[in-house]
C-alpha positions in Angstrom: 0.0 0.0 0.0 0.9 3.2 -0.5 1.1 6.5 2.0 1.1 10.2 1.5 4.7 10.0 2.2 5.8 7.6 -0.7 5.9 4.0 0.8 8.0 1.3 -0.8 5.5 -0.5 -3.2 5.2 -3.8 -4.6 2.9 -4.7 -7.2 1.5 -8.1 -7.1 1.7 -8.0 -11.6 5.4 -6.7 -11.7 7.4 -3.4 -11.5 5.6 -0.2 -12.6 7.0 2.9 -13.5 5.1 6.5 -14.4 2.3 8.2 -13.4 -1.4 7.0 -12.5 -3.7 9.5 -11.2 -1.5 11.7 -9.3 0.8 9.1 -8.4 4.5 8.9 -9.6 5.9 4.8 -9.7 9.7 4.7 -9.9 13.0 2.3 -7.9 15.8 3.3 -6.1 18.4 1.4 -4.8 15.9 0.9 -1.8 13.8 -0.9 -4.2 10.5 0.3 -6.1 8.3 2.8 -4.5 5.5 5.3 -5.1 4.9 9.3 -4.0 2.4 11.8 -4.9 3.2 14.1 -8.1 4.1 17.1 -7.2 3.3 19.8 -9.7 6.7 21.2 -11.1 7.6 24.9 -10.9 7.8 26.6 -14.3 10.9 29.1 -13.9 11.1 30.0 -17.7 14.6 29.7 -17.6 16.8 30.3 -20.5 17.6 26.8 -20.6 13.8 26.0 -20.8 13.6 28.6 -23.5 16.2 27.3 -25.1 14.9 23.5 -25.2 11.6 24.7 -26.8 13.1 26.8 -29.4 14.8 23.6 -30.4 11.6 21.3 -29.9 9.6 24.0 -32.2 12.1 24.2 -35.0 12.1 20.3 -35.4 8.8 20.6 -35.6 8.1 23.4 -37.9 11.0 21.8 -40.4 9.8 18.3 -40.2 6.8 19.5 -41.7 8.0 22.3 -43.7 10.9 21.7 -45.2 11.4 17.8 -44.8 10.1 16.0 -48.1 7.5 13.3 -47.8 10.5 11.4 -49.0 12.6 12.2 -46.5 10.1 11.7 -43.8 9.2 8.3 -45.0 13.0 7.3 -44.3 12.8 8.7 -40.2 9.7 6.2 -40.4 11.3 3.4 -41.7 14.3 3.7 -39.4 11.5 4.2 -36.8 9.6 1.1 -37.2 13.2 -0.6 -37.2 15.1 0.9 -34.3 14.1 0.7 -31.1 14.8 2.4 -27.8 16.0 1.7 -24.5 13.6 3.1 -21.7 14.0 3.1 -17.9 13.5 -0.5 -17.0 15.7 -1.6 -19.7 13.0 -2.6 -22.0 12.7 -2.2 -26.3 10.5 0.9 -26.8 9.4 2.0 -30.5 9.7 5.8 -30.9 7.8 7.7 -33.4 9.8 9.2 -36.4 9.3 12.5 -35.3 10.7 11.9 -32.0 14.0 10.1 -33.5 14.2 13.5 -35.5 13.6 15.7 -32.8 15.8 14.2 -30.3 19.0 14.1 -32.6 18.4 17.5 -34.2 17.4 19.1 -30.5 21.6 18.0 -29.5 22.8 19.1 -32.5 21.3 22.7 -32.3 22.1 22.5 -28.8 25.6 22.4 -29.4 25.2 24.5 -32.9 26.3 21.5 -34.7 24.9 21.0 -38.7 21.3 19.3 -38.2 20.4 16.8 -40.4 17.6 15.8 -42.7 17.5 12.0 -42.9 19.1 9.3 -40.5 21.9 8.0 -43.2 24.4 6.1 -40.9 22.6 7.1 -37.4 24.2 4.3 -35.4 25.3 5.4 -31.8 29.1 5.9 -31.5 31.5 3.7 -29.3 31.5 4.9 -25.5 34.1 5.9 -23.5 36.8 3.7 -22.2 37.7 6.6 -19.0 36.4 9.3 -17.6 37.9 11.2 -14.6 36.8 14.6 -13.5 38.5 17.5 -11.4 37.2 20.8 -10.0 39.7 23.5 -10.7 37.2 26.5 -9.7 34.1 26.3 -8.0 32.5 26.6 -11.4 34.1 24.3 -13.4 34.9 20.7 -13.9 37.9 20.0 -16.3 36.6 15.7 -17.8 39.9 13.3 -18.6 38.9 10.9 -20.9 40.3 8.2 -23.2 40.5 7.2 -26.3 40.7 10.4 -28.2 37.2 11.9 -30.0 37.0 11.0 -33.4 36.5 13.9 -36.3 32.9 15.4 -35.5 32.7 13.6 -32.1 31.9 15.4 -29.2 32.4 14.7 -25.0 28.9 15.9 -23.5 28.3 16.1 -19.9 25.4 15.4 -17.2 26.0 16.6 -13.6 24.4 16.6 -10.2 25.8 18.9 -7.5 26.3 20.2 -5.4 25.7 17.1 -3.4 26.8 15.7 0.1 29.2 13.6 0.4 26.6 10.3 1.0 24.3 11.8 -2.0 24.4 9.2 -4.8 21.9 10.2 -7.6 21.5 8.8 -11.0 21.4 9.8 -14.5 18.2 10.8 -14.9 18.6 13.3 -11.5 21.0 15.1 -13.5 21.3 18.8 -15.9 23.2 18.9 -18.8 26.5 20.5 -17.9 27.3 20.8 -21.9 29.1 19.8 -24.9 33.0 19.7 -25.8 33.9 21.2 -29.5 34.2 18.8 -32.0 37.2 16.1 -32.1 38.3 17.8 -28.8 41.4 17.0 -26.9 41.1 15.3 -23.4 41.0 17.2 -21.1 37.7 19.2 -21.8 37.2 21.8 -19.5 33.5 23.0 -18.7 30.8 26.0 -17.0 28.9 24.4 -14.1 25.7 25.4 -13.9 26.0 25.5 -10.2 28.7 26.9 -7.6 30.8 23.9 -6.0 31.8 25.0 -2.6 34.4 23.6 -0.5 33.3 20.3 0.8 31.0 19.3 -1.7 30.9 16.6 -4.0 30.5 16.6 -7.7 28.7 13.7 -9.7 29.5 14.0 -13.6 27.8 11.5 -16.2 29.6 11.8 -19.2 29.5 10.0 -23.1 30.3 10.3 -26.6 27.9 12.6 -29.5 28.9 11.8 -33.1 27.7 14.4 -35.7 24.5 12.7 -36.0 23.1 13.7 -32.7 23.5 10.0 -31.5 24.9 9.3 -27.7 26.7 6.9 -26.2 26.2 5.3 -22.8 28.1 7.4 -20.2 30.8 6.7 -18.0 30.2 8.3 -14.4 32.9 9.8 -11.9 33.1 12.0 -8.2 34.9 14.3 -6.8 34.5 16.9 -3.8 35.8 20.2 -4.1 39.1 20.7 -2.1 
């Protein structure tokens, strides 16, 4: 059963995850559990602004400027391709969201977007990843092997945490991207102040010129 305060929950059919009226069904390390939604803030941040610029332009060119042609390829490798979600399983994404997702990164990072999904395989992931904190407002990311031409290190954060604060991925902001075929290491802007004492939890991976990711590599470190 489960209480206003988000008890652990067990369903008698299997593990759930998402919402059902007004309740959120996710895991942690403690095992699955439920809460109540809470209803977001709406801050209208840059970043927010930013995100639907990119989410309107992929729509506005998938319909405008893509040729039936050219959409019927994003369908085809839709129907074909499917996607990891967050219990692991094969998910099939619509062909607007494959060309929304990849373009979104690549205007992110004012990378060339592109039109069809030619060659759209995910590149190879990281072998290392260290990070340091040389100011309070930046994290420099080691990594081997080198980036290959029109590869790109991005980076997921969480901070700043406590020194017992573990979160996952999907806890964490986008920190940013590296230039193309940059040399390791890549140093970038936190999005938050790291004072002295706190720890630092960077998720970072591999971006080819498609807009495709690789699985990331994750490292701490506190700030001395």
């Amino acid at each position: 059963m489960c209480s206003r305060t988000g008890a652990i929950y067990s369903p008698i059919l299997g593990e759930m995850r998402g919402k059902v009226a007004g309740w959120v069904f996710s895991r942690n390390k403690g095992g699955t559990y439920c809460r109540l939604r809470a209803t977001p803030t709406n801050p209208n941040s840059a970043r927010q602004q930013s995100t639907r610029n990119f989410v309107a332009w992929c729509a506005t060119t998938w319909s405008e400027v893509l040729t039936e042609a050219q959409r019927e390829q994003w369908r085809e490798w839709a129907e074909t391709h499917p996607w990891k979600n967050s219990l692991g399983l094969d998910v099939f994404l619509t062909a607007l969201d494959w060309y929304t997702m990849v373009n979104s990164r690549l205007l992110d990072c004012a990378a060339s977007t592109i039109l069809v999904p030619d060659d759209l395989s995910a590149p190879a992931p990281l072998s290392t990843m260290t990070i340091t904190i040389p100011t309070a407002t930046t994290v420099a990311v080691a990594f081997t092997p080198a980036l290959g031409a029109g590869n790109r290190l991005f980076a997921w954060g969480s901070g700043p945490l406590g020194v017992g604060q573990s979160p996952n991925f999907k806890q964490a902001r986008l920190i940013g991207y590296s230039a193309a075929a940059a040399a390791s290491p890549v140093t970038l802007v936190l999005p938050w102040t790291i004072p002295t004492g706190a720890k630092l939890r960077v998720f970072a991976g591999v971006m080819n010129a498609k807009g495709r990711c690789s699985t990331v590599l994750v490292d701490d470190e506190i700030k001395s």
